[in-house]
N, C-alpha and C positions, 0 to 999 in steps of 0.2 A: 604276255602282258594282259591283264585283266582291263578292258573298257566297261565302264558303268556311272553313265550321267544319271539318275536316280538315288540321291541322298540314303533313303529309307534300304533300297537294295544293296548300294557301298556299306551300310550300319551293319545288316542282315551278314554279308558275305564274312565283314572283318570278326564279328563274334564267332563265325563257324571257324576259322582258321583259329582265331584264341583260344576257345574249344578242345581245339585237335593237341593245343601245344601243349595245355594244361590237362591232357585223357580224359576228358569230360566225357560220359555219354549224354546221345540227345535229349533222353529224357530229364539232364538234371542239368540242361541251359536253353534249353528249346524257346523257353518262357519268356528269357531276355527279349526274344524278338519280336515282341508281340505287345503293344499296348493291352494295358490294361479296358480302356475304356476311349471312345472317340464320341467328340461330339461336332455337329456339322449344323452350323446355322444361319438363316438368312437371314440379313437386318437390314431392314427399311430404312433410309434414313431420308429424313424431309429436307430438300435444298434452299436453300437460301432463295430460289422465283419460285418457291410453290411448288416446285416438282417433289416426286420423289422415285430414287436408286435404290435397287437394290446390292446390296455387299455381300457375298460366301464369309464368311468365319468359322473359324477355329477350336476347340480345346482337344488336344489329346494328352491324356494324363496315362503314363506310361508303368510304373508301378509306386504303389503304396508299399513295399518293404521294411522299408528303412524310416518309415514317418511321411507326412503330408508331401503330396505334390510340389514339385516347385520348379517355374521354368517362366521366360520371359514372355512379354505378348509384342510383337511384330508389326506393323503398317508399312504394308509394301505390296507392290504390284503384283510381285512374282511368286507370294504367297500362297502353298498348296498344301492338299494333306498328306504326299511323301514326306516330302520336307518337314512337317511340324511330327511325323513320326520319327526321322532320323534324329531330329531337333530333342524329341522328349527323349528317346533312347539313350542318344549319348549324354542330356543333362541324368538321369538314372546314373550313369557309368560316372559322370563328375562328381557327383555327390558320395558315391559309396570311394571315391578315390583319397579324397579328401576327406573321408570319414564323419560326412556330417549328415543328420539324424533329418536327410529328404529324402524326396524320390522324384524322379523326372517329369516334367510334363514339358508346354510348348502350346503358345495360342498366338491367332493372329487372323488378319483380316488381307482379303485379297481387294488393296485400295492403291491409289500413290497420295498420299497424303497431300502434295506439296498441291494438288486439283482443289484443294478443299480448303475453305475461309476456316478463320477459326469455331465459329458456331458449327458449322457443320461437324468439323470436328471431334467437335465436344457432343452432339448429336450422335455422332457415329459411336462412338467411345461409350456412353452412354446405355444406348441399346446394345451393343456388342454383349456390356455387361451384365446387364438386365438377362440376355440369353443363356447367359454361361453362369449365371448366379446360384441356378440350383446343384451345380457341382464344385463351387468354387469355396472360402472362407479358411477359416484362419487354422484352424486342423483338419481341411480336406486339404486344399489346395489355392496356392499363393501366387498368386502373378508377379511379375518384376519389368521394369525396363525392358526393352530390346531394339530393334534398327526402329524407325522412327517413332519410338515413343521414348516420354522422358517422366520427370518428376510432376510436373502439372496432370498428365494425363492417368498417372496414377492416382493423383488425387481424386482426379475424377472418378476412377473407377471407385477408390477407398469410399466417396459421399456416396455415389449412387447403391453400393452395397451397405454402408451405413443407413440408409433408408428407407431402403426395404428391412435393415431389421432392427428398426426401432430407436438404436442408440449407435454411438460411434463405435466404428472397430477398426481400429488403426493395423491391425493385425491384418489385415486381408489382402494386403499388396505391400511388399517394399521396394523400398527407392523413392519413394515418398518425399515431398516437402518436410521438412525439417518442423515445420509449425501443426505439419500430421500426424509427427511422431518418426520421422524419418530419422535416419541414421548419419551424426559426423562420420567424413568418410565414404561415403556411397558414391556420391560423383564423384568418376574416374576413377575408381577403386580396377577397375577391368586394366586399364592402363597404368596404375601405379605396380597392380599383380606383374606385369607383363615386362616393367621395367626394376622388379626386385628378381626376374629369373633371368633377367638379359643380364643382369651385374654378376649374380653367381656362374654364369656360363660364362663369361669371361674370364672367371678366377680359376676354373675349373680348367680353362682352356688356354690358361697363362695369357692371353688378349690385352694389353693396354688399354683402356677404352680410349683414350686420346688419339689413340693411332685409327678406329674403328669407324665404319662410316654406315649410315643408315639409311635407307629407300622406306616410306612408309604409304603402302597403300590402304587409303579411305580415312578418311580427315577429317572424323566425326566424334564421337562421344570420347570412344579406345583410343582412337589414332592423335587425335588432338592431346590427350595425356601423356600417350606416350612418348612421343616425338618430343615434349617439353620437355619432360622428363630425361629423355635420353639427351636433347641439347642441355640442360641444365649439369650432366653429368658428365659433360667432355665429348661424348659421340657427336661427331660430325654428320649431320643431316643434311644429305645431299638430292634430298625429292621426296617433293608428297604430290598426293594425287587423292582426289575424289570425283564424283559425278560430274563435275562441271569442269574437269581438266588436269593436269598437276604441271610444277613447277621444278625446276633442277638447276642447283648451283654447283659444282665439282667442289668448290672451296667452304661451302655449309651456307645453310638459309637460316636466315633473320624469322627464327620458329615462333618469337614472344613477338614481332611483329606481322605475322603470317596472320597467326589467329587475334590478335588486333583487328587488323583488316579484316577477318571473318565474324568477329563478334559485332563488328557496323553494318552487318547485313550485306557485306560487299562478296560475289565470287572470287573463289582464286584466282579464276584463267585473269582475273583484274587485277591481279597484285605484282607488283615491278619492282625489282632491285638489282644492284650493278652486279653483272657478273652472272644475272639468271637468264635461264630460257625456256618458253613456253614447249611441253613436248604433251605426247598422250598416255594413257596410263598404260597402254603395251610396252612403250621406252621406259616408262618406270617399272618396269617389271623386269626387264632386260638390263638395268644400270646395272653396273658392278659396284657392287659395294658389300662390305663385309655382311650386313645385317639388312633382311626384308623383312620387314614388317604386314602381313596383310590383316587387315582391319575390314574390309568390306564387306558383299555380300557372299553370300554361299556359292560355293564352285568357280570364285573368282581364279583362281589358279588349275586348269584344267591341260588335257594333252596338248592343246593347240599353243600355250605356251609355255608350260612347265619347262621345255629346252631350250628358252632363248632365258631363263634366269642364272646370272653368275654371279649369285649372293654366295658368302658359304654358309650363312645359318639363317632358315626361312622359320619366322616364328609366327604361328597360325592366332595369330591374336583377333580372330572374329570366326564363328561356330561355325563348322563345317566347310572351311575357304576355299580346301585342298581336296581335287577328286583322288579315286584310287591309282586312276591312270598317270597322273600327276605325280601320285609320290611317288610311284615304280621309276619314274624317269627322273626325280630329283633322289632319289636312293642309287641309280645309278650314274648317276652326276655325283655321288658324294658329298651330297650336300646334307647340311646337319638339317633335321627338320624337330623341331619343339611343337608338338601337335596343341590342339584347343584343347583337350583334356587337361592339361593343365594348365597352357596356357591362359587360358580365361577363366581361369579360377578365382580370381580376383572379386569379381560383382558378386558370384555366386556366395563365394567366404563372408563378406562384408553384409549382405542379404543376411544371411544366417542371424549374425550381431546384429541386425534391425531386429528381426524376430525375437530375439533372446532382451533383447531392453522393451520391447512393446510386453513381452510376457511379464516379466520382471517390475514393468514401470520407471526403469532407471535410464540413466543416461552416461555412458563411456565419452571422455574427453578421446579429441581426434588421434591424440599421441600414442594412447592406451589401444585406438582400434587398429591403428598403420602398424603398430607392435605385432599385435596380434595375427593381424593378416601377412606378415612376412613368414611369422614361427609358421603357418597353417601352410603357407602356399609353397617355403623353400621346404619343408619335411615331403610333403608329396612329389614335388620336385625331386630329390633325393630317392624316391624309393622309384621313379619313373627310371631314373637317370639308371643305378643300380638293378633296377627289374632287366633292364635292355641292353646290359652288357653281361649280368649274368644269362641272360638266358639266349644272348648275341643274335637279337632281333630289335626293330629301327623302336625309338622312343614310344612313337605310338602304341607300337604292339603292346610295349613293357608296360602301358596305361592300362590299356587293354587287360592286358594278363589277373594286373591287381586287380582291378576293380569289376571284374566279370568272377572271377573268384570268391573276391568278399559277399557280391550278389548272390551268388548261389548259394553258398555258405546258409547266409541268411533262409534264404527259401528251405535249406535241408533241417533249417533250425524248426522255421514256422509251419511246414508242413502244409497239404493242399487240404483245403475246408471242401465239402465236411469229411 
């Protein structure tokens, strides 16, 4: 059994074994595991009594191959530069999966945002920008959403890089306000992705969804989508959980009154209904229920308790959730696992279609982008599912396979300059 709490080194090990399946020699995948380019930056940022902190940030932009960088920006405490390499790596490996015309990167600030008023905020976000400005824009490299950042903050980033050059570029981030040139579609696109692949795995897998029941850890941008989604479709949702607690009813939770209660500013661990009971997000990891959802942060699902899960299908619906250690023991638990490679295909796909109307100048109704993002997300899906039974290794791997393939591919197309 392989142990390895290090994101960047779990990335490193699983392309060398992908490698080996596909007879690659080292010199024609070596490259994969190595950014292209890291930047490391410190940003001041002036406090609300006159002080002023210092913050560590981000950009690792992982390869240029296949078109501009692209990858989310982060605010979170436990923010490092493993992490945002693991981070750009595998978004590299999602894009070429999905076959869409980016390449990886990954930024973020080692902050807890939730310490910080909104000026500061917007302060932080600000200079963050300002730092990373000279490697960043609309055909280098594109920022998006990620754990706590949203559509305002992109905005932010979009004026403050509109500023510095002169005129608007709505081009430079998506996820965006809609009145920036944002995309219908964008919010919860990660969770609507998530719950277009949970429906085809149940048809695949003969599943009822009425009979099916759902555990969803982290109750945030994905998980709040999804969870609606899956109660709007018959799935029984019998637990959520986020930072401040989760909640479990055996007979299904009142999911369009859950986030009610969360959209009034109120905690979970606050919220009361017949038949529920307050537990911690280790019991919600441990429910039985057909479908786990994790949604949270990175290495939420690791050795210490990957054996107390008795889901039969863990779908990795937030970037990196599952360590290596982890799926060795839910691989021999038998359990199905739907890795982030595809599974978070969703914002990424949807992102793409911002890009392609801010170029274009046009605007797709909501109907025309959920179309589209199903055809994108269930074909990769498809060839994930198919890659991992013809080649009778776990889904992951079969991610894997394709899109470290297609990568090099390309490298053998472009050739090393000069």
């Amino acid at each position: 059994m392989i142990k390895n709490d290090n994101p960047y080194d779990s990335f490193s090990q699983t392309i060398d074994r992908a490698a080996e399946l596909l007879g690659l020699e080292r010199s024609a995948y070596e490259f994969v595991k190595y950014p292209e380019r890291e930047l490391v930056v410190s940003i001041p940022v002036e406090m609300d009594d006159g002080t002023v902190t210092i913050y560590k940030g981000y950009r690792v932009q992982h390869s240029s191959l296949l078109g501009p960088y692209k990858g989310g920006v982060r605010f979170h405490q436990t923010v490092n530069q493993d992490e945002m390499r693991a981070l750009a790596g595998l978004m590299t490996l999602k894009c070429a999966l999905a076959n869409l015309p980016f390449g990886g990167a990954k930024g973020g600030v080692t902050v807890d945002p939730s310490t910080l008023s909104k000026n500061e905020l917007k302060r932080l976000t600000r200079r963050y920008t300002a730092m990373i400005l000279p490697i960043i824009g609309p055909d280098e490299d594109i920022p998006a959403p990620d754990i706590n950042t949203n559509e305002e903050i992109m905005g932010w980033i979009m004026d403050t890089y509109s500023m510095m050059r002169g005129c608007a570029v709505p081009g430079v981030v998506t996820g965006k306000p809609l009145l920036l040139g944002g995309s219908l579609g964008r919010t919860g696109a990660t969770g609507r992705g998530v719950s277009y692949i949970l429906q085809e795995t149940f048809k695949r897998l003969k599943m009822p969804q009425e009979r099916c029941t759902a555990a969803v850890l982290g109750f945030g941008k994905v998980g709040k989508e999804a969870s609606l989604r899956l109660f709007e479709e018959g799935v029984r949702v019998v637990a959520l959980g986020n930072s401040g607690g989760a909640v479990r009813n055996v007979k299904g939770l009142n999911v369009p009154a859950i986030i009610e209660h969360m959209e009034k500013g109120r905690r979970l661990d606050e919220y009361q209904e017949i038949g529920m009971e307050h537990i911690t997000n280790a019991e919600l990891i441990a429910t039985e229920c057909t479908i786990l959802a994790s949604c949270a942060i990175s290495e939420c699902i690791h050795a210490d308790n990957a054996g107390t899960i008795q889901a039969q299908i863990v779908i990795e619906a937030g970037n990196a959730q599952i360590t290596t250690e982890a799926d060795e023991i839910l691989a021999a638990k038998e359990c199905m696992v739907i890795p982030d490679m595809v599974a978070t295909l969703g914002g990424l796909i949807v992102s793409y279609f911002e890009r392609v109307q801010n170029v274009q100048s046009l605007m797709w109704d909501e109907f025309e982008i959920n179309r589209m993002l199903k055809s994108v997300i269930l074909k990769a899906y498809d060839e994930v599912w198919e890659a991992s039974r013809k080649n009778d290794v776990s889904m992951r791997m079969g991610a894997y396979l394709i899109a470290l393939e297609r990568v090099c591919t390309a490298k053998r197309i472009r050739g090393i300059f000069p």
